[in-house]
N, C-alpha and C positions, 0 to 999 in steps of 0.2 A: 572883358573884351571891348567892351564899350570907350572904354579910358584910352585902352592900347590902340583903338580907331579914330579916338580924340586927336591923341598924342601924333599919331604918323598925318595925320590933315591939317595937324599945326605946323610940322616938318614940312611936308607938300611948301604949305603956304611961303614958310620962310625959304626955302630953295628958289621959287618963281621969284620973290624980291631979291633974292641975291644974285640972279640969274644963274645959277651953276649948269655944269656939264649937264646935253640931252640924255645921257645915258643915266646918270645920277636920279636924274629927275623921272624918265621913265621906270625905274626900278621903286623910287619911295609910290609912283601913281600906281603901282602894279600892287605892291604891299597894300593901297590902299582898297584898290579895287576888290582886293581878296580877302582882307577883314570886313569891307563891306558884304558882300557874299557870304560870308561864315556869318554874320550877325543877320542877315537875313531869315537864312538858316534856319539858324539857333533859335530866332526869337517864331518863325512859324511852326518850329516843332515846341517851344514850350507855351503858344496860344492854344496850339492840339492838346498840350496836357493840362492845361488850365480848364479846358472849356471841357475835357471829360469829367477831370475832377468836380467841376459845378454842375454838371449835367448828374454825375453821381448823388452831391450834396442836393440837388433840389428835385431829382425823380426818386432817388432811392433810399436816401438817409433820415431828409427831411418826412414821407409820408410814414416812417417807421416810426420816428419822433411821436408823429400826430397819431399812431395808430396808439405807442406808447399810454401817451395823454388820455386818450378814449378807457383806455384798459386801467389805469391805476385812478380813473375818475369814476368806475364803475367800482372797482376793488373798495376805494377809502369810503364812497354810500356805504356800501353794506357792512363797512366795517364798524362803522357810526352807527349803525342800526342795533347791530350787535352788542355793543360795546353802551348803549344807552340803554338796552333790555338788560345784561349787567348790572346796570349799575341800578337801576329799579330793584333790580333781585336782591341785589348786598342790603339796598336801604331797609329792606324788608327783618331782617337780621335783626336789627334791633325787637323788636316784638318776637324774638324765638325765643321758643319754651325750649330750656336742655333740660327738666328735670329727668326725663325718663331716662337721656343718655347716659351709657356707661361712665359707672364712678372712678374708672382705673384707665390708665392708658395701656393697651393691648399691645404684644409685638406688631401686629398686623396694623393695628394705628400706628404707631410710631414708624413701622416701616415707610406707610403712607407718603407722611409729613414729611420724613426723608425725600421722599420721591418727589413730591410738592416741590421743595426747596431749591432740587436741582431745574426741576422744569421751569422755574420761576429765575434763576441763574441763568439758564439758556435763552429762558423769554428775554432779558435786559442784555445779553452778550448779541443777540440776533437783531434785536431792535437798532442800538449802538451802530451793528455792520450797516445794516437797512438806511438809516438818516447819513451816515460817512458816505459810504458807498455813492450813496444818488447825488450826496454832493458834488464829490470828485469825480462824477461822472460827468454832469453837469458844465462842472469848469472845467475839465479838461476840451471839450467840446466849444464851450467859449474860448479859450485861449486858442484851440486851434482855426475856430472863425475869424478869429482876428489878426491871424497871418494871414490867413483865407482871402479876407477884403481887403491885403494889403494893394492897392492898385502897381501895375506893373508898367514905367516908363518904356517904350518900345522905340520912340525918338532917338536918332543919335546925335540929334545938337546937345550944345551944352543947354539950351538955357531954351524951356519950352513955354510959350505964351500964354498956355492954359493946362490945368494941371489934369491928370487922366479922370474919368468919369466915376462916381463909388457906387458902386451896385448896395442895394440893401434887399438881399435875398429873402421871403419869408420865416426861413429859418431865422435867422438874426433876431428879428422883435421875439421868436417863441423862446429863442436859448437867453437873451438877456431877462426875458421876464420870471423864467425857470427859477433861474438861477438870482434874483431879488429874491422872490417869494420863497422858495427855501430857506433862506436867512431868517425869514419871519415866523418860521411854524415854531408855535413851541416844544420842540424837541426834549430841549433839556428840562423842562417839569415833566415832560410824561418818562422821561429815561430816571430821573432821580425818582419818582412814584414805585416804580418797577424793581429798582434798588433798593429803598426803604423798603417794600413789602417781602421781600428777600430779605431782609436783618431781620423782619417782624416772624418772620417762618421759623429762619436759625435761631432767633430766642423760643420760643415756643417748642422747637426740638431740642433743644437743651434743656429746656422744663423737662421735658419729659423725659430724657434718659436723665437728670439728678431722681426724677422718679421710679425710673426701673430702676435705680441703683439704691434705693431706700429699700425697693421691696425685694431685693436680693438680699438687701443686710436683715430684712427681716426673717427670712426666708432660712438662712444663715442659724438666727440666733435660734429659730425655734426647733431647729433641725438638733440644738447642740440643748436647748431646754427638753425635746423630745428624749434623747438618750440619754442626759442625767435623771431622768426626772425617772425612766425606766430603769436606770443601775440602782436608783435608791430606795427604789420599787424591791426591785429585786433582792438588793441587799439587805432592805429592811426586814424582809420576811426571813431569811435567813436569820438575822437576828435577830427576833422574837422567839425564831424556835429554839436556840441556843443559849437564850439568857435563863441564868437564873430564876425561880420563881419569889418575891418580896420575901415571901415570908420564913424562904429557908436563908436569906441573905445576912452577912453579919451587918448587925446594927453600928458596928462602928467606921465599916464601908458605905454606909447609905450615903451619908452625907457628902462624900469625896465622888461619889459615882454621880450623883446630881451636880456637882458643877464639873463635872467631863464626861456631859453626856453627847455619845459621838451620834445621837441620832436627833440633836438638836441640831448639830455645827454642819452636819449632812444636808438637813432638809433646810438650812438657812440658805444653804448655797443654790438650791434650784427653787427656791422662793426669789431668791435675788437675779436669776436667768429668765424668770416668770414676769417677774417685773419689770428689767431688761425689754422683756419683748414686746409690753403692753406698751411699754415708752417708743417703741419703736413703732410697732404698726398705728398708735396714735400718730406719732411723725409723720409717718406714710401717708397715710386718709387725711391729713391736718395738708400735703403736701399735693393731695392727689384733687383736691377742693380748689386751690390755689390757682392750679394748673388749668381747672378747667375754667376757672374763671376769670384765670390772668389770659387765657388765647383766647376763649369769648369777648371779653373787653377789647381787646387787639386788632380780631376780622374784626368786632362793628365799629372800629375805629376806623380802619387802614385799608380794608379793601373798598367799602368807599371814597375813598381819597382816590386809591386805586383807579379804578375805573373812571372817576369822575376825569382824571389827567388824563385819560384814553380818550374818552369821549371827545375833549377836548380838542386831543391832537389829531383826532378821526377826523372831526367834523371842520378842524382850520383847512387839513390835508384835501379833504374833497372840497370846502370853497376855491383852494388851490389852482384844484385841476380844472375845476369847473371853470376860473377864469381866462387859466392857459388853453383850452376849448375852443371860447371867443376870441382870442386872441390867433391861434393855431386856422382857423376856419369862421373866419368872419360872415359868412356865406352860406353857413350850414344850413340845409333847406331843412325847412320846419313843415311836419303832415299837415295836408289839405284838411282842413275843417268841412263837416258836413253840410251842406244845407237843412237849415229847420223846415 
């Protein structure tokens, strides 16, 4: 509208130099008079939307901001408290005695570790939202203050002598500093910590089912050593009672009947399922040793690693907020000190 009120006041102009008809000339002044009026208008209904919108931005949005700041600066203390009694605890790890713990991994253990695995997946998927999330919060916020402070020309010359005034709201230093110091927390050590301890969980449950799967195959063999070892039980006795006695045997069958004796070739076979199985539950306990010592090696590795990256990103996050605080409420009154 501005251009199209340019445009008809440069026509004006050029009609008065050329002198044309009064009627000509009263119609372009009438055009002019009337887009002046609409830009009148125009521009005191959008100083009315401008000045709610700001009045929104600095009574209603801004103290929610600061209210924000207060709440995730008390959140990230105590998360840092947490998160460094943690990490004291894991240190402690190292000087644990497992002797007494169970030498086998239980379904109920292993279900556990299952469960572990996942809640430790969701811990690193939530964390991930938590850091993305506040960023593009953050900047979306910045980007829209910066249309926000765009200053709005209300002049209709072409060519104004001084440029409009730039308001710097207190919002503005709290959303630019936000949004710096977010870029600096170290996000991505404590998200990769969280990830890694997650691979370290799924090995460790995979130990352990190749170990229920050893002790099913033992389980298996001896089940199949139990019933041969009973059939030959059983059929042996039957034939003792039916054999022959030596001394009525012909002497020219002895020798043929000792190299095809079927109660050698029987009992070799559940001698050889016997031994089968002793190779196998040696496997097993050989495997079940391994396990406990390869995840103990593992948590006193990686859950302080662990937490140490927490602690870490606790304690940057609350210096954080605590900055944006001073920053947010420069003014924050501080309790009266007592007289001594």
């Amino acid at each position: 509208m501005k251009l199209e009120y340019q445009r008809k006041v440069a026509l004006l102009n050029k009609q008065k130099k050329r002198g044309v008809n009064t009627e000509s000339l009263e119609k372009t002044k009438a055009a002019v008079s009337h887009l002046h009026t609409r830009y009148i208008v125009d521009m005191q209904s959008m100083d009315s939307t401008v000045s709610e919108i700001n009045r929104l931005r600095d009574d209603q949005l801004y103290p929610k901001l600061v209210a924000l700041v207060d709440g995730m600066t008390l959140m990230w203390v105590a998360m840092h408290e947490h998160h460094d009694k943690q990490l004291k605890i894991v240190a402690d790890l190292r000087s644990l005695d497992v002797s007494q713990a169970p030498k086998e991994t239980s379904e109920r253990h292993h279900e556990t570790t299952v469960q572990l695995w996942g809640v430790v997946q969701e811990w690193h998927s939530q964390f991930q939202k938590h850091v993305n999330h506040q960023r593009q919060y953050i900047q979306a916020l910045n980007s829209w203050l910066k249309l926000n402070l765009i200053p709005i020309e209300s002049s209709l010359k072409e060519k104004v002598s001084s440029p409009p005034r730039v308001h710097h709201p207190p919002i503005q230093g709290l959303l630019y500093a936000w949004h710096e110091h977010l870029d600096k927390l170290p996000a991505e050590l404590a998200g990769n910590a969280i990830f890694s301890f997650a691979g370290i969980i799924k090995t460790i449950m995979q130990h352990q089912e190749e170990e229920v799967r050893l002790k099913e195959k033992c389980e298996e063999t001896r089940k199949e050593y139990d019933r041969k070892k009973r059939a030959f039980e059983d059929w042996h006795q039957k034939y003792m009672q039916r054999r022959t006695p030596p001394d009525e045997m012909d002497p020219d069958r002895s020798e043929d009947a000792n190299q095809n004796n079927p109660v050698a070739e029987r009992q070799f076979v559940v001698e050889s399922l016997k031994k089968k199985l002793e190779e196998e539950e040696e496997a097993h306990q050989k495997h079940c040793r391994q396990v406990r010592e390869k995840s103990l090696s593992s948590l006193k590795t990686h859950l302080p690693e662990l937490f140490r990256a927490m602690s870490d990103f606790s304690l940057a996050s609350s210096d954080m907020y605590r900055r944006l605080q001073s920053i947010s409420q420069p003014q924050r009154q501080r309790p009266t000190e007592n007289p001594s």
